[in-house]
N, C-alpha and C positions, 0 to 999 in steps of 0.2 A: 438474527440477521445474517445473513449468506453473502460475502463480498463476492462481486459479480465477475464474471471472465473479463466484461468490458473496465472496474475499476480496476481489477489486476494488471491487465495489459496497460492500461491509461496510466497506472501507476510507475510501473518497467519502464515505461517513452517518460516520463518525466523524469527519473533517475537516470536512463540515458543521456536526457536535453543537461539536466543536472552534472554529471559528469563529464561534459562538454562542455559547460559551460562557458570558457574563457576562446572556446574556438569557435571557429564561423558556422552555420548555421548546419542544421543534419537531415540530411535526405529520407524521406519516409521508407525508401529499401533500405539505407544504411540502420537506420532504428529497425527495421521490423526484422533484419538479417541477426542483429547481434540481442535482440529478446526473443527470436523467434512466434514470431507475432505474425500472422497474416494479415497483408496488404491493406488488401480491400476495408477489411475492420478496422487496422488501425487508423485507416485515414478518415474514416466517419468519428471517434476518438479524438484525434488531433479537432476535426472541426470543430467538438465539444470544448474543449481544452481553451482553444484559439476563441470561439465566442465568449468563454472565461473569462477574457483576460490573462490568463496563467503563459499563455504562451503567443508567439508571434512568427509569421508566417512570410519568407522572403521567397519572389518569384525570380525565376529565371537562371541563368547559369552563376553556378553554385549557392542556389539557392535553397532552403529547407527550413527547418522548426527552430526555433531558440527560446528560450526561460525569457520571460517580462522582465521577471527580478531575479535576484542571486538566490541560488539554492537556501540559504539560511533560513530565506523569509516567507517560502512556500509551505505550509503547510500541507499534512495527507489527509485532513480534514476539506481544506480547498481544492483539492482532487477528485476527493471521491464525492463530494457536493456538487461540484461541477459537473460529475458525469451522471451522479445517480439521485440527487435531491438533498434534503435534510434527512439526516442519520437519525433513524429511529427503528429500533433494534424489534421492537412489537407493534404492531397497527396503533394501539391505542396512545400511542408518542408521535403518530404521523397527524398533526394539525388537518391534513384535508378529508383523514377519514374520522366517523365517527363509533365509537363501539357499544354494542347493545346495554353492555354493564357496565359502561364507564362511574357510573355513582355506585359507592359499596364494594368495589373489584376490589377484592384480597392481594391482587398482587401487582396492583398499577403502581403504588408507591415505589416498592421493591424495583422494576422494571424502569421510573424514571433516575432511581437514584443510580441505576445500573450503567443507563445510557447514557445520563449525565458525564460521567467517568469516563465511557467511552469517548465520547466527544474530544473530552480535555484532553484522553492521552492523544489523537487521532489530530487534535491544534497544538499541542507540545510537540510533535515529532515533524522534523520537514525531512526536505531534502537530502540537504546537509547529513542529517542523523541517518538517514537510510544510505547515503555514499559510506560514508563510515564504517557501517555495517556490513556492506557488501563483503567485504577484505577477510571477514573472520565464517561467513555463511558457508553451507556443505558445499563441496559438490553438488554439479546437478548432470543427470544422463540426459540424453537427446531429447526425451521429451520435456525434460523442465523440473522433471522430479530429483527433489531431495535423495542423493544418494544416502545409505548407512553409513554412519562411521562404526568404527569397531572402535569401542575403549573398553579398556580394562575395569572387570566390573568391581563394585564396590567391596568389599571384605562387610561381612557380615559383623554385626557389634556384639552376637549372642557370646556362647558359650565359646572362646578359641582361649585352650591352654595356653596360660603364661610358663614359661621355666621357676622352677620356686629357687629362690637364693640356696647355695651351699656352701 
């Protein structure tokens, strides 16, 4: 499974709404200016989001998006389901489809016990966990991309002379 541009973005405007949270509600420029998110998609996003439930929608002056509930209690599992369906990492874990070799596949079991995990960690981590997180994450250059850090690489465990006692 390939997380999509749209749960990425949807993901960014939630930890935006998230980190806003205690303040009045946020403009779809002001979110799409500071994740760098194009408009037009975010706001078809938001619509998802809002038919959710996850989020709520205030018109008029000073009007904009805000969290239902407190970051704590949002899950990134209730995000990327609201935008993309039930997480199911291979076809034959997606309930609507069916697969040619579902009886006897070698590797269905392997794939549910995989997505299952997936899942959990995906309903363990909210909000909350990902504000957290922001604080210690790279750099990112203008498009979004993970800058390099330079760190000191590791010393090798092989062969490095000790001094011998004298």
């Amino acid at each position: 499974m390939r997380i999509t541009r749209k749960s990425d973005y949807g993901l960014r405007a939630m930890v935006e709404l998230a980190r806003r949270y205690e303040e009045s509600p946020v403009s779809i420029g002001e979110i799409a200016a500071s994740q760098s998110i194009p408009d037009p998609f975010l706001e078809k996003i938001m619509q998802e989001l809002k038919g959710a439930g996850l989020i709520r929608a205030t018109h008029g002056r000073g009007g904009g998006y805000s969290l239902c509930r407190p970051p704590a209690e949002i899950s990134v599992r209730e995000v990327i389901e609201a935008l993309e369906g039930p997480v199911a990492l291979v076809n034959c874990l997606d309930a609507s489809l069916r697969c040619e070799i579902e009886q006897g596949c070698p590797t269905s079991a392997f794939w549910a016990v995989i997505n299952e995990r997936f899942q959990r960690a995906l309903g363990e981590t909210t909000l909350d966990d990902l504000l957290r997180t922001t604080s210690n994450s790279p750099a990112r250059d203008p498009e979004g991309r993970a800058r390099a850090r330079s760190r000191p690489r590791p010393r090798s465990r092989s062969t490095v002379p000790t001094p011998s006692g004298s």
